[in-house]
Phi, psi and omega in degrees: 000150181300172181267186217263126153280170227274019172288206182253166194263124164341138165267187209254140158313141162303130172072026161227161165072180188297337196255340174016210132036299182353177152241127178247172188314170177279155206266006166301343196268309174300127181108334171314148175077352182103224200276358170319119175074047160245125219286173165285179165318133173303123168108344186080173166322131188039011176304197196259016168253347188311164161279349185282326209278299206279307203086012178224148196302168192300157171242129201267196169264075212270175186273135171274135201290150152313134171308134150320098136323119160332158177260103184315157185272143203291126185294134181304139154335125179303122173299153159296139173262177201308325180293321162298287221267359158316302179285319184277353166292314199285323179321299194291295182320286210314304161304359201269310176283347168291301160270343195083012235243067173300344173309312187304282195318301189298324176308298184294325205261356177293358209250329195274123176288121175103356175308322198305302209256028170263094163283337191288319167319286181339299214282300172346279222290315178318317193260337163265337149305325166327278172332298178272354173285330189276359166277335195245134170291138168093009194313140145267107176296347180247026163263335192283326193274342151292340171281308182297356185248338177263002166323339187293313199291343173259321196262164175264212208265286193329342176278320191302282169287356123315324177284309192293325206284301186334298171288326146278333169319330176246035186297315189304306175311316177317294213270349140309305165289288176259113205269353168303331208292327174312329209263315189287333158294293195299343150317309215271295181323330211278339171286318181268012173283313194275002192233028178044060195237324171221139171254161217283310176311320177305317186307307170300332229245315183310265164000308199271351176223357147342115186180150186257211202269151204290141179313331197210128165111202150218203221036193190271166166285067186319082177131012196264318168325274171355296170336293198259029163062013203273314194306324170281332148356278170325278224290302204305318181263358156303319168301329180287327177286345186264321165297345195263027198245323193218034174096164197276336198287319166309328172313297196303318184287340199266331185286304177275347164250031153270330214014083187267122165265127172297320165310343181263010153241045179202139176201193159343256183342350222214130169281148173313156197297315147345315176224051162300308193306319181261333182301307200255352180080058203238024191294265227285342179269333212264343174287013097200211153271158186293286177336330194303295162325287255263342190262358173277306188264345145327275203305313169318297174318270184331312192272000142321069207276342188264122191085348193282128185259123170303291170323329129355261162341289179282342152321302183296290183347280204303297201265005158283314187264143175281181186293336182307296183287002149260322178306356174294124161325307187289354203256323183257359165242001166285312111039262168304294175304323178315290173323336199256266188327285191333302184295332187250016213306317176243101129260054167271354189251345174347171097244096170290032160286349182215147154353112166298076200290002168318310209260342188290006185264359179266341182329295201289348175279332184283324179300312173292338184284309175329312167285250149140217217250345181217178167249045201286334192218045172290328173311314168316284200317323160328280206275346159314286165331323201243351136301313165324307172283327155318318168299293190296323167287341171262354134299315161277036176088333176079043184311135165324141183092301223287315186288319181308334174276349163271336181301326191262352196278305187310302200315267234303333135327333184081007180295313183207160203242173188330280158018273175294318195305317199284291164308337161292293193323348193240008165259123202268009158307150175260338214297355158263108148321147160106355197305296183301309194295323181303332197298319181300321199283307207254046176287314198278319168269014154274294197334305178295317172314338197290311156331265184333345194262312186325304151298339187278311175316323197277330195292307155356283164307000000 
């Protein structure tokens, strides 16, 4: 008989022999024993595979070799059970007070699965950092409360305000033991209030159906927070917290797009609607926005084109506006954009191959508002400043090129450092428009930035 040949054995067409459908044996398996179990030629004695028909030996009907397996995909993390999250909550709370280090605590808690969008986790984890922070001697509250402003990058908004209802809802158990705890909520709000992760209106909304759980049955005693006057607290000194977190003019602005009336939280239990103003120190945030003068006298300055002087410019500034009000993001992309239009009238016409010489008689103007009256938040102002051009290119359409070349313009100017570039990039506020497309345009340049961050990071440590 011919001998077997020495290639791989034909495979069989799908929906012949006996084996169809199958997964058949390994083709290693063929052939075992000499010629045993090797079938005849397809078609019989002189059919069209014979060796008389072809002239070349029969091809037998071998077992189709297996198919390769795929590498499976690595299975998702497992959610914590109560007990894992039990232990890394108390782990992260003890270290958190021990260095201060929120940047760590947030690192760790981005780790925990299922964590963002657990409110009920959320509101928990929320109320037991409270709890020990208001039990332990010596905390800094206001390392806690920078860690509570940076909660949006791990949690969602909806978690986010599960955790607050919570806590006010247990205001009253609070401000028995601890009678500061209103005033220490109202710290912890005012940052994701003041960076637009929540708005002041939400807060009200929180507050006004607050409460804690019902005596007899389940859910809360709904509106009692309200009731027992604790809710106007909240609102009056959140507000008071957010100018004093990120300026009066964010206030004032955070104040007139909620349209919260203080009066539907003042009752018996409560000073009058009359003397909201002066109770919590809301005078100078509750007279409108600030800003409205302030965007009247940009443009006058500015639109001096004979003579102008930055260095001027920003004199006059500084001693027209109080320090509350340069100091402020809003006081500094009002500022900023100005300044941008002025240098720039098309920019649909840049090139933005090269340095702008447009802007450079505005650099010194830009430095000074940034350095602004103190350097408690300069870094803030830094990435206002670097919203600002945002604003501005995403008015003009997002012409190709242009925010990296102003992104490149500012570093090299000294207007802003490595730092702030990076953290505007990791900020999930909304309160700029154009945010995804900017993220798109200046990808190739955080990348080159990224090294530096690296030494800024090490240095830091």
């Amino acid at each position: 008989s011919p001998a077997l040949p020495d290639g791989p054995p034909r495979q069989m067409r799908p929906g012949s022999g006996a084996d169809a459908g199958n997964r058949l044996g390994p083709r290693s398996d063929l052939g075992k024993g000499g010629r045993a179990g090797v079938p005849e030629p397809r078609g019989g004695r002189g059919g069209r595979d014979s060796p008389a028909r072809t002239g070349s030996p029969a091809i037998p009907n071998a077992e189709e070799p297996a198919a390769e397996e795929k590498p499976k995909a690595p299975e998702p993390p497992a959610e914590m059970t109560k007990e894992e999250y039990e232990e890394k909550r108390q782990l992260v709370i003890e270290y958190f007070f021990d260095d201060k280090d929120e940047k760590a605590a947030i690192d760790t808690m981005k780790e925990w699965v299922g964590f963002a969008n657990d409110g009920e986790r959320v509101a928990e984890f929320l109320t037991f950092m409270s709890d020990k922070a208001f039990n332990k001697k010596g905390v800094d509250f206001p390392s806690v409360f920078k860690l509570f402003r940076q909660l949006p990058s791990v949690i969602s908004t909806d978690a986010m305000k599960a955790g607050i209802t919570a806590l006010v809802s247990g205001l009253e158990d609070f401000a028995c033991d601890h009678p500061l705890s209103p005033q220490h909520f109202a710290n912890m709000f005012a940052g994701p209030i003041a960076d637009g992760h929540l708005s002041f209106a939400e807060l009200a909304e929180i507050t006004k159906i607050a409460g804690p759980p019902a005596m007899e049955g389940d859910g809360i005693e709904e509106g009692y927070i309200l009731e027992e006057g604790y809710a106007l607290k909240i609102m009056g000194k959140t507000l008071k917290a957010v100018a004093d977190t990120a300026g009066v003019a964010r206030a004032a602005v955070v104040y007139e797009e909620s349209g919260v009336n203080f009066a539907d939280f003042c009752n018996d239990l409560t000073v009058d609607a009359a003397k909201v103003e002066k109770e919590f120190e809301l005078a100078e945030i509750l007279s409108g926005n600030p800003l409205k003068p302030v965007k009247g006298k940009i443009a006058e300055l500015l639109a001096a084109e004979e003579g102008f002087e930055a260095a001027e410019v920003a004199t006059e500034m500084e001693s027209a506006f109080d320090a509350t009000i340069r100091a402020s993001a809003e006081y500094v992309q009002e500022v900023g954009l100005a300044a941008l239009n002025c240098a720039i009238p098309d920019a649909a016409k840049c090139d933005c191959d090269r340095p702008m010489e447009e802007l450079d008689k505005f650099i010194p103007l830009l430095k000074s508002v940034v350095w602004g009256p103190d350097k408690d938040d300069k870094e803030g102002r830094e990435i206002a400043m670097l919203f600002a051009a945002q604003r501005f290119a995403h008015d003009a359409g997002h012409p190709a090129g242009l925010l990296t070349r102003l992104f490149k313009d500012m570093y090299a100017g000294d207007v802003v450092c490595e730092r702030p570039i990076l953290q505007w990039r990791d900020d999930s506020s909304a309160t700029v428009p154009g945010k995804d497309k900017a993220l798109f345009e200046v990808q190739e340049y955080l990348v080159e930035l990224a090294p530096e961050e690296d030494e800024d990071e090490e240095i830091h440590e």
